[in-house]
Every structure is written in C-alpha cells, then in structure tokens.
N, C-alpha and C positions, 0 to 999 in steps of 0.2 A: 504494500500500500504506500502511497505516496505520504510524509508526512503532515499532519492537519488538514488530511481530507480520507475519512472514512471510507472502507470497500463497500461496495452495495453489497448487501448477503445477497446471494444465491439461494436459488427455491430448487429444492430438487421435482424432475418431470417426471411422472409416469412414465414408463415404456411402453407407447401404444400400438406394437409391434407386438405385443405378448399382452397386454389387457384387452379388454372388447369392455366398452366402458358404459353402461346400461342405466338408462333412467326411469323408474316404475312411476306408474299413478298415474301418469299424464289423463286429468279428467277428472281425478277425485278431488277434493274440496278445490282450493287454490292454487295446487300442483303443478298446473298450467303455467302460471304467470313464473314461476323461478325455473323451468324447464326446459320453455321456449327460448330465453335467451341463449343459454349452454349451447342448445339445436344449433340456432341461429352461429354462434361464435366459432364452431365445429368442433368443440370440447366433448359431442357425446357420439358416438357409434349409435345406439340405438337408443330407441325409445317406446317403453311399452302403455298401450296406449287404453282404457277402460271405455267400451266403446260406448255403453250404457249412461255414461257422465259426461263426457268431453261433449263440448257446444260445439256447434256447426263452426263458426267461426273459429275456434281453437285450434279445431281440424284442421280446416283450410293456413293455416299459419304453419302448423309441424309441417303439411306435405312441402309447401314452397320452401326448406328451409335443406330438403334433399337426405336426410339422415330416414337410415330403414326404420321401418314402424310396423314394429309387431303389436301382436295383440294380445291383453294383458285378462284373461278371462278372469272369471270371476265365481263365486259362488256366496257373496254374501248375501243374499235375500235367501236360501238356502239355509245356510251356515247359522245366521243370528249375528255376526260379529264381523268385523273388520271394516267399521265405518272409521272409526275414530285412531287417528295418528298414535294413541296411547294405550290403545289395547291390549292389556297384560297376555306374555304368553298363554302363564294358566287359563282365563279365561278364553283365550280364543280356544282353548285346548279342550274346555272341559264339554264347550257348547258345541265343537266339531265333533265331540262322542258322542253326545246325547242323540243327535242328530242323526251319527250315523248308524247308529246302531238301531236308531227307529225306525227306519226307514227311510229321511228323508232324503236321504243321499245316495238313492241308487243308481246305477251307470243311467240310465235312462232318463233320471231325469236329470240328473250331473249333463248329458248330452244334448238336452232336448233345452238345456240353458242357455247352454254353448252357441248351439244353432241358433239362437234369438241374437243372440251376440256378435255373433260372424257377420250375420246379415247387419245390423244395423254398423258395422265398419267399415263393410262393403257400400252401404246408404252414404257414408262419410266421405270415404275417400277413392270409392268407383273401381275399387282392385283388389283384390287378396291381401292379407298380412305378409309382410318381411319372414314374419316369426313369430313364435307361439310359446307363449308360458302362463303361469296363471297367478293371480294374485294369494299373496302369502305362502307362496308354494306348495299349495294340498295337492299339484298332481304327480309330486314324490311319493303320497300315498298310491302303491299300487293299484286299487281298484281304477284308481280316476287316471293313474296312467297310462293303463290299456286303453282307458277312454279319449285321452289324449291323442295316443299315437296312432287307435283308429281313427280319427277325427281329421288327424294332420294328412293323413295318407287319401282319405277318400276327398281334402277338399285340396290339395295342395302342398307339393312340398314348399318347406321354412325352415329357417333355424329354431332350434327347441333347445330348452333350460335345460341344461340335463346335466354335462358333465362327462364328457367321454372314458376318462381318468380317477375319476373323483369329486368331492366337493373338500377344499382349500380354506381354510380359517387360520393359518398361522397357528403360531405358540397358544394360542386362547380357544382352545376346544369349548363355544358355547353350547347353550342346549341345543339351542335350533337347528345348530351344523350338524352338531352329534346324531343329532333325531333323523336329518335329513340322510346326511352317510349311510344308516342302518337302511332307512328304506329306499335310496335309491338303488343299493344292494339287490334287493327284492323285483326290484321295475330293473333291472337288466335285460331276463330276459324277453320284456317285449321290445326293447328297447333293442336288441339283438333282431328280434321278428321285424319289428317296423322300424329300420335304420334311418339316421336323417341327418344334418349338418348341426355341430353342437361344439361348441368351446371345450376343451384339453380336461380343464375345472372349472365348475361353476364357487362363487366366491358371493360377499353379500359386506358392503364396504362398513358397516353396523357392527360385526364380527373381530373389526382389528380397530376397537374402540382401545386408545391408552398404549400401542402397537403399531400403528400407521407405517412403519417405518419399515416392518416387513414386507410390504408392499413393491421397494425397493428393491429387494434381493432379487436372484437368479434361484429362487426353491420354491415352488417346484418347476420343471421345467415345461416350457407347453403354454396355449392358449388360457386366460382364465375373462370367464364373465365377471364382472365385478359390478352387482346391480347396485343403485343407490338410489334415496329418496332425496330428490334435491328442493324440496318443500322442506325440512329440516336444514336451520340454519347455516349447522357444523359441517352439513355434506355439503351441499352450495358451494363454500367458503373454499373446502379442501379441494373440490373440482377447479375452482376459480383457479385456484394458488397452485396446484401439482399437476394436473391437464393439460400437455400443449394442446394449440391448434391444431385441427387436423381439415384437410378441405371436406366439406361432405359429400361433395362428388365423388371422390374417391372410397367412400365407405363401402 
C-alpha cells in the first residue's frame, strides 16, 4: 500500500463456473421487488418462479431480463404451511405428516396441483419452465418425487433440484440437509428411471449460516445449486457483495 492512502479491501467472488446460483419465491409476498434486480444485474443463473402468486407484470419483467425460469411448485394450500418467511421447521414438519398420512397428499392430487400450476406459467410466460423444483423441497420426499419426475418427462425436459452427487452443506450438517440427504437416497432410483439435467450438488445458501467462507473452497468438486431467498436481507446483501456479473444471455 502506498503510505497515507489505504488498500481498498477486496470482496472475494463466487466461482460461477462451479455455483448455479438460484433464486426461490419469485411471487410470494414481496420476493419480487429484491429478485428482479439481481435478474436484471446478471448476478443470478436462475430463478424459481410461484406461478400461482407472481403478477402478470412481474412476469413480464423476469422474462425481459433473459435468466432461465423455472418453476417453483408448490403445495401449500395442500400442506397448511409455508406462507410465512418464518415458519419453524417443526411446524412445517408436523402439519406435512398430518397431512400426509390423511390422505391429503396423494400422488394425485400432489399432481393434479401441479397441473393447475404449469398451466397458469404457461398463461404467464407462453412457454415451458427452464426447470423444475418445488417449494420447501417436499419433492425429496419420495412419493412426490416419482410424481415429479413423471410430470417432468411427460411435459418436458428441464433442469430439476436434485443433486446428481449429493446434497452439500459444508462443516454445518443442518436438519434440513440431513433430512434431505437420507431421502434423496431413497428418490435415486427414479431419479435413475426418469434421468434429466441436475447440478453435481444441490446446496441451500441458509445452510453455511456463520461459515460462508466455505463456499470458497475447491470441496466438493462438481457443479452445486446454491438456492437463496433474496427477500431476506442477509442473502441480498451476500449476492450483492460475493456475485460477479454474469451476462444472462449467456446462462
């Protein structure tokens, strides 16, 4: 450094060579307005999109903006739960067993949701989804990932959440990862049956709270999804600051 004139610090960059850098919600409450920028600036690879929420207008702003746009299904009217940004695990947990074990969450109508769903994205943006995965990750539960992957295959290939590899959390083995690992185990092999285009490891940027930094390294080796909610301040901020640019024509 020169003296009496300070270095700029240096921000260290994601490697967007080895991340796919994924944005949820796009539709649910306000989601929108901190999303579309990112899109717009070319800081995000994808964008998963709630086609049941997102305004006509919204729409029309992610497609002009060139980044793939998957669709971000859904099964809260279903479910009971995952309206609200703070929805404790357990409870998402306890009302997705009540549920399921009632009956209310059989492939059929798990399917016949979907289908309401596809069509009104199709209503939005005149085309097929980029990609397919579902909100809060219930289609790691086996049942709904047979339902997935016949659903992907009869309307369209996409990229799907999956994780070819694994699912990736760094040093901080959460519930969620943990939970998710055991049962994507399980959805292998349809996932073997109905093959499709899927990131090395799927990852969840929530996961390397207090850790970030592992992010950086070279472990594991391979593509990883790294979904985030950038409606929460912290994730915004870390996209802004660790993100390069990337053109979206090129995604």
């Amino acid at each position: 450094m020169i003296i009496g004139i300070p270095m700029e610090k240096k921000t260290s960059l994601i490697d967007r060579d080895r991340y796919i850098i994924s944005a949820d919600d796009y539709g649910l409450r306000d989601a929108a307005a901190d999303i579309l920028p990112l899109a717009q600036s070319g800081k995000l690879d994808r964008v998963a999109v709630m086609a049941n929420r997102v305004s006509v207008s919204d729409a029309a702003a992610l497609a002009r903006t060139g980044v793939a746009i998957d669709i971000h299904l859904e099964l809260t009217r279903l479910v009971g739960t995952g309206e609200k940004v703070d929805d404790g695990v357990l409870n998402r947990g306890f009302s997705f067993l009540i549920r399921l074990f009632s009956g209310h969450l059989s492939p059929r109508a798990v399917g016949g949701e979907w289908d309401q769903q596809l069509e009104r994205f199709e209503e939005l943006f005149g085309r097929k989804p980029d990609g397919w995965n579902v909100h809060e990750h219930y289609h790691y539960f086996p049942i709904f990932f047979r339902v997935l992957a016949g659903f992907v295959e009869r309307h369209g290939d996409g990229f799907v959440r999956f994780g070819r590899k694994g699912i990736f959390s760094g040093r901080n083995v959460t519930p969620t990862s943990l939970i998710l690992s055991i049962l994507r185990y399980f959805c292998l092999p349809a996932f073997v049956r109905h093959p499709a285009p899927t990131s090395d490891y799927m990852s969840s940027f929530d996961w390397f709270s207090g850790h970030e930094a592992e992010l950086f390294s070279g472990d594991p080796q391979g593509t990883i999804e790294l979904a985030f909610h950038p409606e929460r301040p912290e994730e915004r901020i870390w996209i802004e600051e660790h993100v390069g640019v990337k053109n979206p024509s090129s995604l």
